[in-house]
N, C-alpha and C positions, 0 to 999 in steps of 0.2 A: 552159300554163306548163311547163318545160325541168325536169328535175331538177336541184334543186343541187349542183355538183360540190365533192366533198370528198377535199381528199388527206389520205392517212392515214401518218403517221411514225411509225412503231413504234421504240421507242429499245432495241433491243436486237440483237446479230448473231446471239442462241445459235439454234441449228437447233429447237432444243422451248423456245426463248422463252414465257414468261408472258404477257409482253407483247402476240407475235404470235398467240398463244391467246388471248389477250383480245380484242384487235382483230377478229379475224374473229370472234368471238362479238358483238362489238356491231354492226357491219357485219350479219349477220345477222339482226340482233332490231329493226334499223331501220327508219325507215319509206320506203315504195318511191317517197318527193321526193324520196329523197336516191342520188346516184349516189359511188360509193366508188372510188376509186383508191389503193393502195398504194405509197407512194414510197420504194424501197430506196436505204439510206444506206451499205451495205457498204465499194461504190468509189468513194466521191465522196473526195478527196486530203483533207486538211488545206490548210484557209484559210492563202496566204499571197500579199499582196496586190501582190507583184512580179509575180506572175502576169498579174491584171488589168491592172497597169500597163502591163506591156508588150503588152497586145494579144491576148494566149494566152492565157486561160484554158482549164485542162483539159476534153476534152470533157465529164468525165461533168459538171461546174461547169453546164456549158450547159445541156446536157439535163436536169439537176436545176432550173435556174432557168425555164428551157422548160415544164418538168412544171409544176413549181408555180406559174407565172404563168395557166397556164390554168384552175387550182381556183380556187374561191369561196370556200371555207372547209379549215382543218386541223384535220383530229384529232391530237391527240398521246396516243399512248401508250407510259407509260414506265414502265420501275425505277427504284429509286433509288440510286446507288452514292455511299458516303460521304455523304449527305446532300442531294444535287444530282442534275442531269443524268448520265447518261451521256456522255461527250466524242464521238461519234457525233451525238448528240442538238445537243451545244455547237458543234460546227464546223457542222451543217447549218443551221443559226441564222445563224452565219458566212458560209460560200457564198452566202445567200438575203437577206442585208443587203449586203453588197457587190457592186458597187463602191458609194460613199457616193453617196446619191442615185438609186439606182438599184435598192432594196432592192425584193424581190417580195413581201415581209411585210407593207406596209401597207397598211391599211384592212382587212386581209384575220379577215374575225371567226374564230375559234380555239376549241378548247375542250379540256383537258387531263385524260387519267386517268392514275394513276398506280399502281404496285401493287408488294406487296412479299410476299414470304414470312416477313416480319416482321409485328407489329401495329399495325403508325401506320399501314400501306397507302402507304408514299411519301412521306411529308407533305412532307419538306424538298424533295423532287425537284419536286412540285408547287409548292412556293410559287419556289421559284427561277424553274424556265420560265413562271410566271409573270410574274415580274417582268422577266426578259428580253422577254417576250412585249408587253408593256407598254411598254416603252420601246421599241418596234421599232413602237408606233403600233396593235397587233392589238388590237379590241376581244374581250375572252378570257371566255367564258360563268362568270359568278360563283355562281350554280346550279343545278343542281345541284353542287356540288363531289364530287369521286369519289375516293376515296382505298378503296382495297381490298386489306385487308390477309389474311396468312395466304393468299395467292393458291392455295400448293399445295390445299390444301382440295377449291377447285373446281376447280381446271383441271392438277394436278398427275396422273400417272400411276397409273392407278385408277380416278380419279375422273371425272365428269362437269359436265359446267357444268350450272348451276342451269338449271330449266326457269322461263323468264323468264311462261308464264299462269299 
């Protein structure tokens, strides 16, 4: 049996991202079924659907839709700004459900961490892509549920990520 391929969405662009410290720390501590891919959201444009209308969708659209058509499963790892997603996080959602009909999100199982250098570790950001998640058809892992807060702790400058034995 093939490793299960899992792309991974880091919802964050900052260069010492929490996030992307996060993510390659679990990527790490995972188990060797699982194959990891990184899918960067930097250049993918803002969803706007005159685009696919007419034919043209922006390359990086494709190639994003391309990438994630071939994973089995997504991680998401995110902040949470204002309570929610990151707008990164919210148009790749976008791009990957459009054109109607043709979304690359469904069926496709999910599972979401979230983190904050506050103390809820994300909450609202999590239950949001959630919910997005859900209505886009993604069976979304109920738990463990991950919320990690005070993130600089472990993974902030200084410091070290917890030794997971």
């Amino acid at each position: 049996m093939g490793k299960l391929k899992v792309a991974v969405i880091v919802g964050s662009l900052r260069r010492e991202s929490y996030s992307r410290k996060l993510a390659k720390e679990l990527i790490a501590r995972a188990p060797d079924s699982l194959q990891f891919e990184m899918i960067e959201l930097g250049a993918l444009p803002i969803y706007n659907q005159d685009l696919d209308d007419d034919g043209h969708p922006p390359a990086a659209w494709v190639s994003f839709r391309e990438a994630m058509g071939k994973a089995e499963a997504v991680l998401f790892v995110t902040p949470e700004y204002n309570r929610s997603v990151p707008g990164l996080v919210k148009n790749a959602i976008d791009v990957g459900s459009r054109p109607y009909g043709k979304s690359i999100w469904d069926k496709k199982p999910a599972a979401v961490v979230s983190q904050s250098p506050g103390a809820i570790g994300g909450f609202g950001a999590n239950h949001h892509l959630r919910q997005s998640l859900v209505f886009l058809n993604m069976p979304v892992l109920q738990q463990p549920e991950a919320y990690i807060g005070n993130i600089a702790k472990f993974l902030g400058d200084g410091s070290a990520a917890l030794d997971a034995k």
